[in-house]
BAMAR-191631 format. One record per residue (C-alpha): chain; residue number from 1; x negated, y, z negated. Coordinates in steps of 0.5 Angstrom, whole numbers, padded with zeros to 4 digits, always signed. Layout:
residues N
{"A",NUM,{X,Y,Z}}
...
This chain:
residues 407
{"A",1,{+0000,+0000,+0000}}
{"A",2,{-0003,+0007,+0002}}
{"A",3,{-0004,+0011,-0005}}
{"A",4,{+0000,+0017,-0004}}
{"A",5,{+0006,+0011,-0003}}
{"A",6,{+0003,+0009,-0009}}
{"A",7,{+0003,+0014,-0014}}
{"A",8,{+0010,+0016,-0010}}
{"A",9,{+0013,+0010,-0013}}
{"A",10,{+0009,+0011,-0020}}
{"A",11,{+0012,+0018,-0020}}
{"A",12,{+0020,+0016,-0018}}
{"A",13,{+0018,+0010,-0024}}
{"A",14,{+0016,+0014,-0029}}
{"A",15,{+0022,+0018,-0028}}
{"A",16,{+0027,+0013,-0027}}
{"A",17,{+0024,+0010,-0035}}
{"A",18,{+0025,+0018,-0037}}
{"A",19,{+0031,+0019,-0035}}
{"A",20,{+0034,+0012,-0038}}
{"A",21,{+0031,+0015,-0045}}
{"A",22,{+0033,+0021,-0044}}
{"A",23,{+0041,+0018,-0044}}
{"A",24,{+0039,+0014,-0050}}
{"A",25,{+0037,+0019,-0053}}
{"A",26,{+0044,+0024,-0051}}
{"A",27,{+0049,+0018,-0053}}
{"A",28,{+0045,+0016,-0060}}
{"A",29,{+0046,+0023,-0062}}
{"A",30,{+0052,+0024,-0059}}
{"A",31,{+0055,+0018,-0063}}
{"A",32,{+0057,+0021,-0069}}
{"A",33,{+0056,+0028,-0073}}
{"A",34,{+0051,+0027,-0078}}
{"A",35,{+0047,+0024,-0072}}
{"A",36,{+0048,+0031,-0067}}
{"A",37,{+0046,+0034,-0074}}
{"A",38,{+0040,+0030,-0075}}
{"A",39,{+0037,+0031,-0067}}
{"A",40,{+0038,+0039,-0068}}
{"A",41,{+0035,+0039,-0074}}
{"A",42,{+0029,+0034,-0071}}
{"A",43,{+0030,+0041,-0064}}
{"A",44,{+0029,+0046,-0069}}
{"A",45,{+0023,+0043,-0072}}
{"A",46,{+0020,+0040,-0065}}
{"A",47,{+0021,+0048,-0062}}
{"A",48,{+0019,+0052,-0068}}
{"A",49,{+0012,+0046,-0068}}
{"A",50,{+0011,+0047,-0061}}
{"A",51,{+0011,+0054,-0061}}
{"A",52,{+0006,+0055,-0068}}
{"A",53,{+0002,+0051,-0064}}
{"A",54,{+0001,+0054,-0059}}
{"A",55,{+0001,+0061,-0062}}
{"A",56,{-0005,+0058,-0066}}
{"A",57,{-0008,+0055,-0058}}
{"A",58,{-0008,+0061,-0056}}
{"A",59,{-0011,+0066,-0062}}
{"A",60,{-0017,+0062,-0063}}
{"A",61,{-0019,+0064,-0055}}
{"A",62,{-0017,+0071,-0055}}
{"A",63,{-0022,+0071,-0063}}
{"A",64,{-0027,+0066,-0063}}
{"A",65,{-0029,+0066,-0070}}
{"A",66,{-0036,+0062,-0067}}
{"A",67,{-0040,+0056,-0068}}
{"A",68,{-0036,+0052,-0074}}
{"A",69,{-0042,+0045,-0074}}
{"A",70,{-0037,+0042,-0079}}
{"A",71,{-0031,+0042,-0074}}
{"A",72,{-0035,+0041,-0068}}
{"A",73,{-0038,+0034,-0072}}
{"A",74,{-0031,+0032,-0073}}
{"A",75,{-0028,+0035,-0067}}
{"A",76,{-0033,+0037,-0062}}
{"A",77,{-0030,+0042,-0059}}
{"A",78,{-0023,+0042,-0058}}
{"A",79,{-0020,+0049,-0060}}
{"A",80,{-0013,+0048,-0060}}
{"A",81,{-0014,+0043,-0066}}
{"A",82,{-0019,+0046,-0070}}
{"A",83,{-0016,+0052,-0070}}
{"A",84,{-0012,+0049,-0076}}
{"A",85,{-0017,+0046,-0081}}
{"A",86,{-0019,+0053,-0085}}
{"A",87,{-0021,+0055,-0092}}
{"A",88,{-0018,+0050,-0097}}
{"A",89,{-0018,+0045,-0091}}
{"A",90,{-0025,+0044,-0093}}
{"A",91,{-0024,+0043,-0100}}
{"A",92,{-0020,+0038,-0099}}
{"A",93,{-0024,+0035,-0094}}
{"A",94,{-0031,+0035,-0099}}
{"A",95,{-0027,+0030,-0103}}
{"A",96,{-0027,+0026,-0099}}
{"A",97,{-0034,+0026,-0096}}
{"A",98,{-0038,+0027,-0103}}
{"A",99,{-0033,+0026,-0109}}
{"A",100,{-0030,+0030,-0114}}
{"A",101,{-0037,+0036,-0117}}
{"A",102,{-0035,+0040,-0123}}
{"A",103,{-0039,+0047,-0123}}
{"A",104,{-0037,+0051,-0130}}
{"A",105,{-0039,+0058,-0127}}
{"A",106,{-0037,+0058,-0119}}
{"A",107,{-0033,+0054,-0115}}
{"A",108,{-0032,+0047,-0114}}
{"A",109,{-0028,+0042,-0112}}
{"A",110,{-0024,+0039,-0118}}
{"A",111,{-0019,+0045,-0117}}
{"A",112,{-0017,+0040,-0112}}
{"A",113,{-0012,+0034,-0114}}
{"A",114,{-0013,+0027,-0112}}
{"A",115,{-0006,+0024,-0108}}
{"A",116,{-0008,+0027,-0101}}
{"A",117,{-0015,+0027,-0101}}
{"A",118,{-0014,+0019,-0104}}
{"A",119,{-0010,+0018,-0098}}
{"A",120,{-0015,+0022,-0093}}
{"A",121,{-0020,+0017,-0095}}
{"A",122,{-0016,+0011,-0095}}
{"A",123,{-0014,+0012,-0088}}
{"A",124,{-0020,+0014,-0085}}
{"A",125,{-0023,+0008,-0087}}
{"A",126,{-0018,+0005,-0082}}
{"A",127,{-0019,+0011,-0076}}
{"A",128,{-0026,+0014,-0077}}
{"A",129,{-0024,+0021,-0077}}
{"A",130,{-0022,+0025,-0084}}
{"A",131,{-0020,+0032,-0080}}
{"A",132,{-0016,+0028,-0075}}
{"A",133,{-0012,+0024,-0081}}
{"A",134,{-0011,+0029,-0085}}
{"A",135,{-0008,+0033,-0080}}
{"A",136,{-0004,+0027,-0078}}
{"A",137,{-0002,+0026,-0085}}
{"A",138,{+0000,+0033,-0087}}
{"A",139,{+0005,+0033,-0081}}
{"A",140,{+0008,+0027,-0082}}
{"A",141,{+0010,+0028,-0089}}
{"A",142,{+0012,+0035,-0086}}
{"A",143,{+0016,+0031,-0081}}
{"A",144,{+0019,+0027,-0088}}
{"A",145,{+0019,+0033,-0092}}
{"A",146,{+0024,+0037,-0087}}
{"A",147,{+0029,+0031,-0086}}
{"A",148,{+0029,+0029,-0094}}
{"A",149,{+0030,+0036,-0095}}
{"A",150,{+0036,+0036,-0091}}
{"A",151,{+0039,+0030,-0092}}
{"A",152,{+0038,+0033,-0100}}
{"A",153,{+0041,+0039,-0098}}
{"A",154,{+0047,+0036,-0094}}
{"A",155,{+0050,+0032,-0099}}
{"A",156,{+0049,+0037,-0104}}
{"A",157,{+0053,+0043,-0100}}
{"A",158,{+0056,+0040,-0095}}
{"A",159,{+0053,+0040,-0086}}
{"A",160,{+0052,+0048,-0084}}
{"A",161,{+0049,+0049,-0092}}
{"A",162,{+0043,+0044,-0090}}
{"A",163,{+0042,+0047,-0083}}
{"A",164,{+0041,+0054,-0085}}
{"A",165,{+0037,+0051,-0090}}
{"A",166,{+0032,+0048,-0086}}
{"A",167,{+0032,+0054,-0080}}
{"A",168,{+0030,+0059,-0087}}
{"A",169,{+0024,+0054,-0088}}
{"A",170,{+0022,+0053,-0081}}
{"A",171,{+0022,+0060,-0080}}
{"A",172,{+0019,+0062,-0087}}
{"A",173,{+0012,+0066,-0086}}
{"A",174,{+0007,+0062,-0089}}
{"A",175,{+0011,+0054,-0087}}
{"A",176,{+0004,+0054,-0083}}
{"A",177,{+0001,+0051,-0088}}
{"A",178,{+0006,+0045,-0088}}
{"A",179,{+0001,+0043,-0081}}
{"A",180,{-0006,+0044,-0084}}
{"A",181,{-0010,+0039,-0089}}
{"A",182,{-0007,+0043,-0095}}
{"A",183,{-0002,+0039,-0100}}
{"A",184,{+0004,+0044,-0099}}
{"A",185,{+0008,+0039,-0094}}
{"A",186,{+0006,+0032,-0098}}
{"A",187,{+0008,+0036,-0105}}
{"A",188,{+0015,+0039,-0101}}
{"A",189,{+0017,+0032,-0100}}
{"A",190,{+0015,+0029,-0106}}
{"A",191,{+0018,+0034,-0110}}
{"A",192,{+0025,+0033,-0105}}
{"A",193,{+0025,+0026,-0106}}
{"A",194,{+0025,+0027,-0114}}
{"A",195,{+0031,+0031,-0113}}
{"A",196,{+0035,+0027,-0109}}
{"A",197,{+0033,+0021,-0114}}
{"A",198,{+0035,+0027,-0120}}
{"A",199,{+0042,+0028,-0116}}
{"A",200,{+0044,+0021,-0117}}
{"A",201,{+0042,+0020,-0123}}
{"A",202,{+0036,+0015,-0123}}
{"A",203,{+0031,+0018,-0127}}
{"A",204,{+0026,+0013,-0128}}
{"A",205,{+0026,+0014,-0120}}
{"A",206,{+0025,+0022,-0120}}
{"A",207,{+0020,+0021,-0125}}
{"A",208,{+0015,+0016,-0121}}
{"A",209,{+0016,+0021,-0116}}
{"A",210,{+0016,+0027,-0119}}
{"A",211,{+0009,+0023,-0122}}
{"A",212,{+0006,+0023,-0116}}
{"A",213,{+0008,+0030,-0115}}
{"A",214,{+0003,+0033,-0120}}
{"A",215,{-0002,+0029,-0118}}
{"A",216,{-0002,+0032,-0112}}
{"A",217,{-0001,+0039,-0114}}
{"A",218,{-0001,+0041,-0121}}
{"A",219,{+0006,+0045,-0120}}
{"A",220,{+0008,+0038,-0120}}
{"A",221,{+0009,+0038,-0128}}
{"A",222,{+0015,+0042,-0128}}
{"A",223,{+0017,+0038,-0126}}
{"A",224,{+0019,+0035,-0133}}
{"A",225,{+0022,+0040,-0136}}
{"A",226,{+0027,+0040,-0131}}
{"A",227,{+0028,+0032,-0132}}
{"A",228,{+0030,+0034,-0139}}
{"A",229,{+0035,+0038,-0138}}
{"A",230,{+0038,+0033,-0133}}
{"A",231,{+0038,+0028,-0138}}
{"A",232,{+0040,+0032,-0144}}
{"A",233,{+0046,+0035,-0140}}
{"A",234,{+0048,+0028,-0138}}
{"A",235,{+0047,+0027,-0145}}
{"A",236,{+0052,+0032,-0147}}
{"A",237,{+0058,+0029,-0142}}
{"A",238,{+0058,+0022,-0144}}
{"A",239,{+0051,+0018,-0141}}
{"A",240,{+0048,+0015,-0147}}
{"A",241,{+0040,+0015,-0144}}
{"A",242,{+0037,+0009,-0143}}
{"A",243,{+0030,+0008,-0144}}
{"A",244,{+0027,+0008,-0137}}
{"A",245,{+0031,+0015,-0137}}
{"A",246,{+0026,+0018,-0143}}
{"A",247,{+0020,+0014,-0139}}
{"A",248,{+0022,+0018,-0133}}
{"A",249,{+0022,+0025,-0136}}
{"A",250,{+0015,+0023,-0138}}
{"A",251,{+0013,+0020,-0132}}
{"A",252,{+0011,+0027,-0128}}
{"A",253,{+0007,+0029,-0135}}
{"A",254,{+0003,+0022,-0134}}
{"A",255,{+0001,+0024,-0127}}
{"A",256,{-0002,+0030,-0129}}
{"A",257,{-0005,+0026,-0135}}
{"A",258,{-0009,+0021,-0131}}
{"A",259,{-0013,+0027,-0127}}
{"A",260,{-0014,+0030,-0133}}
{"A",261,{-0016,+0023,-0136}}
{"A",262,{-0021,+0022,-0130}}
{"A",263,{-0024,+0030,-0131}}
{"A",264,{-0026,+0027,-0139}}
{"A",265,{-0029,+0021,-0137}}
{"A",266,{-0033,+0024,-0130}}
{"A",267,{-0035,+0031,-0133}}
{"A",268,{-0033,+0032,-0141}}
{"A",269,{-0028,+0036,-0139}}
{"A",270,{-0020,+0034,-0139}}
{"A",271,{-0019,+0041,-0137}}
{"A",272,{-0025,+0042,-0131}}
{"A",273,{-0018,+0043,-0126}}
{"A",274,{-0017,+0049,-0131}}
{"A",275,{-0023,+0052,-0131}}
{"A",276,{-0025,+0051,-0124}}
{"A",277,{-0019,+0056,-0121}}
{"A",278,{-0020,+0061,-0126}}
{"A",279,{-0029,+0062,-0125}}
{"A",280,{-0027,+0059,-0117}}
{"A",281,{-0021,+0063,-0116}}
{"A",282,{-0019,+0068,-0121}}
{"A",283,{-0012,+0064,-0122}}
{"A",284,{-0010,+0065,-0129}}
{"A",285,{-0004,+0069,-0132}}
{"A",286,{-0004,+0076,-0129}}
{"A",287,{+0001,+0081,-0130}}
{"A",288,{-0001,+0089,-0128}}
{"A",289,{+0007,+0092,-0129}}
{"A",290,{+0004,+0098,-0127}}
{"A",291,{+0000,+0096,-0121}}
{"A",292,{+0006,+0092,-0119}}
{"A",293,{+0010,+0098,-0119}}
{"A",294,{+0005,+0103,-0115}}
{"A",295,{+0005,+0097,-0109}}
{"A",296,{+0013,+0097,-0110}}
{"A",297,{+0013,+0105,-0109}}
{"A",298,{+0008,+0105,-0104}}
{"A",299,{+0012,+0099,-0100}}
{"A",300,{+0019,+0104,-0101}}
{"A",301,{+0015,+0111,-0098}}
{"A",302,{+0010,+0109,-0092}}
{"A",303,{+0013,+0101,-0090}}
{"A",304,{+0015,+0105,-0083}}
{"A",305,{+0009,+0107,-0082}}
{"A",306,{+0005,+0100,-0084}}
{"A",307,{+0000,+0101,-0080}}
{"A",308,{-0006,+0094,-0081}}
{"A",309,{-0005,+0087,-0082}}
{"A",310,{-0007,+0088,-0090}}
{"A",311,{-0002,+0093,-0090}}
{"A",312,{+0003,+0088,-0089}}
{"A",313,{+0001,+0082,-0093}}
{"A",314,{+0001,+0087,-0099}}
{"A",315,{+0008,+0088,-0097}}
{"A",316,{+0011,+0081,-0096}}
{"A",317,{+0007,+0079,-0104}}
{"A",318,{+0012,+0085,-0107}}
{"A",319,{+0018,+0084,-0103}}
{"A",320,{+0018,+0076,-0104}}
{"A",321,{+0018,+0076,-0111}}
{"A",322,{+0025,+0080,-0111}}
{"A",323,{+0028,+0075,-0105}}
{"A",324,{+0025,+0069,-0109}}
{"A",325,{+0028,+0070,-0116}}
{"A",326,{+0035,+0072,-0113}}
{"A",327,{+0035,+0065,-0109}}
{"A",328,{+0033,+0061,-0115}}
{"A",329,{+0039,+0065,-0119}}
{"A",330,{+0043,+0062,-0114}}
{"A",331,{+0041,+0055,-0114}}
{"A",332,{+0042,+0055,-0122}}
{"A",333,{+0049,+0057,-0120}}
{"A",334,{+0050,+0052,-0114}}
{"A",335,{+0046,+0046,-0115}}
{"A",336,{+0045,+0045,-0122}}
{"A",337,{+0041,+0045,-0128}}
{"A",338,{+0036,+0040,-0126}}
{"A",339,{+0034,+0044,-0119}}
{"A",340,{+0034,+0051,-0122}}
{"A",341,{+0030,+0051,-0128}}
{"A",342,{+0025,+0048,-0123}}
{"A",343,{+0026,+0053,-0119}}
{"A",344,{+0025,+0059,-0124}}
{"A",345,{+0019,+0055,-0127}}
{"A",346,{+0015,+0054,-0120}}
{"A",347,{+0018,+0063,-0118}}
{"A",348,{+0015,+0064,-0125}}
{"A",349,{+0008,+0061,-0124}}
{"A",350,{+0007,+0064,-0117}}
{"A",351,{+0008,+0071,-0120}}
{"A",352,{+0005,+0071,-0125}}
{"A",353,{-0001,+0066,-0124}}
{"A",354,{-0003,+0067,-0116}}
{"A",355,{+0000,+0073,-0115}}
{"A",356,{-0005,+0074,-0109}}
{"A",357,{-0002,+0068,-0105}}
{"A",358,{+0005,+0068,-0108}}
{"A",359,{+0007,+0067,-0101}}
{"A",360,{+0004,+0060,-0100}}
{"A",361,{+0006,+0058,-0107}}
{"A",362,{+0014,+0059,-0107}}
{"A",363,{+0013,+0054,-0101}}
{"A",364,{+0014,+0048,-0107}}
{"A",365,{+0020,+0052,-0110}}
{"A",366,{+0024,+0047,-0106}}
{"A",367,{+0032,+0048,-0109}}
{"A",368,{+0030,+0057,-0107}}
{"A",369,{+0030,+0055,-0100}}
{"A",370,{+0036,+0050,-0101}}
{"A",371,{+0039,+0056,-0104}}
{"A",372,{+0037,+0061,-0098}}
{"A",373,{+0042,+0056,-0093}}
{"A",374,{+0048,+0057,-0099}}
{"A",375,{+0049,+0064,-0097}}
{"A",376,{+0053,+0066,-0091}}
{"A",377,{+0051,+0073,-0088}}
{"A",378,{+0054,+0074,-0082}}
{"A",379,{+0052,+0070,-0075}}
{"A",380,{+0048,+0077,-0073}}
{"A",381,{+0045,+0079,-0078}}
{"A",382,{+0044,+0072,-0081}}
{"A",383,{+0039,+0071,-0073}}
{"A",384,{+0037,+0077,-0074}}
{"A",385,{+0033,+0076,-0080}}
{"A",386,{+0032,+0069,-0079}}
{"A",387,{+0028,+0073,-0073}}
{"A",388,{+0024,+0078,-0076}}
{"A",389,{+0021,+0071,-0082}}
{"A",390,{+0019,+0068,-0075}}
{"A",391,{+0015,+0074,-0071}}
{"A",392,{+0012,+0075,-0079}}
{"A",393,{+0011,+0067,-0079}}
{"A",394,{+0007,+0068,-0072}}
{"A",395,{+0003,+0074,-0074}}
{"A",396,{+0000,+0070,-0080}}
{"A",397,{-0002,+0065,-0077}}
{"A",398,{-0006,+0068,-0072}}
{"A",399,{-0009,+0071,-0078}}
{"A",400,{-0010,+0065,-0081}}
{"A",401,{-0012,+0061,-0074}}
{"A",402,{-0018,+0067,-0073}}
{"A",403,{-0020,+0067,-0080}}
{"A",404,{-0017,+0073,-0082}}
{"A",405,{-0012,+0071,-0086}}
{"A",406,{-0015,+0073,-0093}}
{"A",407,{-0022,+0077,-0094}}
C-alpha cells in the first residue's frame, strides 16, 4: 500500500475510535443527572487546568529565569514542566534525596512534614524521577480533592451549592499551588474525606483521615477539636460515644504526635518543625493591628491606582481575610459545627501566623469555600467576579512561574 493510503487510512481509523469515544462519553454523562454534573465538574477542572498550563508555558518563554542545573537534571530541558517546580517544591524534594536535616538557627527541611515526601520516594523507587512524581502525585490528588469536594459539598447542600463551590475553588488565586509538589492539594482532599466520614457520622473513620492530614500538613491537628465538637454534639442528642469514636477524635492529634515523635528520637527536638518555621520562615504569632489598618487605608485610598504587581499582592492579603472570615461565619451556620469551628480554627491560624502568605493558607480551609458555592448572588454579578478571581489566578501565576511571585 502507498504511504499516503497508509496513513489515510491510520487517520480515518483514529477518527473512527475518537468519535466512538466521544458517543461513550455524551450517552455516559447523559444518563443521568448526578453523571451531567459530574462531567461538568470534571470540564470545568479539565479547561480551567489546561488554560494554567498554558499561562505558565508561556510565562517561563517570554521571563526566563535562566539556567535552573537541579531542574535540568531531572527534567533536561522541558520548560513547560519545570516551569512548576519552585521555592517550596525543593524543599520537599531535598527530603527525598538527602532525609530530613534540622538546623536551629536557618532554614531547614523539618519544616516539612512527611506524608508527600513519603510517597514522592516511594513512587520514585518505582518510575526513577522524583520531580516527575511529585508533580503527578499533586494533580491526582487534586483531581480527588476536587470530586471528593464536590460529591461532599452536593449532599450537604443539594447540586447547584457544589457546582459553585467547585468554580470558586477553581478559579480562586492561589488554587495554582494545587498542581505544584507543594502538600495543598494532598491536605484538601485528606481534609475533605475527614469531613465527609465526619457528616456520616463515622468518627473513627474521619479520625484515621484527619491523621494522615497532620502528618501532611500541621493544620492538620485542627482537626481535632472539630471531631470533638462532633462527638460531644451527637453526645447531647442521644448517641452515647463508643470507644472508637473517642479513638477518632484522638487519631489527628497522633498523626502530628508520631513526627513530633521522629523529631525527638533523630535531632532531640520534639518541636524542630516549630523552630524551623519561626528561624527559616519567621512563621510565629503575629498580629500588628496598627499595621493591619495602615494597609486597609491604603487599599481603600489608592486601590484604583495600583500601579505594581506587589502592590496588589498586598491588596488581596487585606481583602482576603475579610472575605475569609464572612464564609467561615456562613459555613457555621450552614454545614455545622463540625466544618465551621474547622473553618474559623484554619482562617485564624493563617492570619495570625502567616499573614505574608495568607492566600495560599486559606486553601486548607476547606468548608470556607463550600461555603462560597452557598451563596446566591446574581447570575451576573456572581460570573463577573468569578472572572476577575481568574484574571487574578492568571496574574499570580505567571509570577510564580518566572520567579517572581515572592521576594
Amino acid at each position: 500500500m502507498p504511504p499516503h493510503r497508509s496513513l489515510a487510512a491510520a487517520i480515518a481509523l483514529a477518527a473512527s475510535r475518537l468519535a466512538r469515544s466521544l458517543s461513550a462519553t455524551r450517552t455516559w454523562a447523559t444518563a443521568d443527572p448526578d453523571r451531567r454534573a459530574l462531567a461538568r465538574v470534571l470540564a470545568y477542572f479539565g479547561f480551567t487546568r489546561l488554560v494554567l498550563f498554558i499561562v505558565a508555558a508561556c510565562a517561563i518563554r517570554i521571563l526566563p529565569v535562566g539556567p535552573q542545573p537541579r531542574v535540568e537534571l531531572y527534567l533536561d530541558r522541558n520548560l513547560s514542566v519545570a516551569t512548576w517546580v519552585r521555592w517550596d517544591a525543593w524543599w520537599y524534594l531535598s527530603v527525598v534525596e538527602r532525609g530530613y536535616w534540622f538546623d536551629p538557627q536557618g532554614k531547614s527541611n523539618v519544616a516539612f512534614f512527611p506524608v508527600l515526601p513519603i510517597l514522592i520516594k516511594g513512587l520514585t523507587a518505582v518510575f526513577g524521577n522524583p520531580v516527575v512524581v511529585g508533580l503527578v502525585i499533586a494533580n491526582v490528588a487534586s483531581l480527588g480533592a476536587i470530586i471528593v469536594f464536590w460529591r461532599w459539598v452536593r449532599a450537604q447542600a443539594g447540586p447547584e451549592p457544589a457546582e459553585r463551590a467547585v468554580l470558586w475553588l477553581l478559579v480562586y488565586p492561589f488554587s495554582f499551588f494545587f498542581h505544584t509538589i507543594y502538600a495543598e492539594s494532598l491536605f484538601f482532599l485528606l481534609c475533605t474525606l475527614t469531613l465527609v466520614a465526619a457528616g456520616r457520622g463515622r468518627w473513627l473513620t474521619a479520625g484515621l483521615w484527619g491523621s494522615v492530614a497532620a502528618a501532611t500538613r500541621p493544620m492538620g491537628v485542627l482537626l481535632c477539636p472539630a471531631l470533638a465538637w462532633g462527638v460531644w454534639r451527637a453526645w447531647r442528642a442521644g448517641h452515647r460515644p463508643r470507644p472508637g469514636d473517642m479513638l477518632g477524635v484522638l487519631l489527628p492529634a497522633a498523626g502530628l504526635g508520631a513526627y513530633v515523635a521522629y523529631l525527638w528520637a533523630a535531632f532531640g527536638s520534639p518541636l524542630a518543625f516549630w523552630t524551623a518555621h519561626i528561624a527559616g520562615w519567621n512563621v510565629q504569632f503575629q498580629w500588628n493591628l496598627a499595621g493591619y489598618w495602615r494597609e486597609t487605608y491604603w487599599i481603600l485610598t489608592r486601590l484604583p491606582r495600583v500601579q505594581a504587581y506587589t502592590q496588589l499582592l498586598d491588596g488581596l492579603r487585606v481583602v482576603l481575610p475579610v472575605v475569609f472570615i464572612g464564609l467561615t461565619i456562613r459555613a457555621w451556620r450552614r454545614l455545622g459545627g463540625v466544618p465551621g469551628l474547622y473553618a474559623a480554627l484554619a482562617v485564624a491560624v493563617g492570619i495570625f501566623f502567616a499573614p505574608e502568605s495568607v492566600g495560599r493558607e486559606f486553601l486548607a480551609a476547606v468548608p470556607a469555600f463550600a461555603a462560597a458555592g452557598l451563596g446566591s448572588p446574581g447570575r451576573g454579578t456572581g460570573e463577573g467576579l468569578r472572572t476577575c478571581s481568574f484574571g487574578l489566578l492568571i496574574i499570580f501565576l505567571f509570577a510564580f512561574a518566572t520567579g517572581h511571585f515572592v521576594g
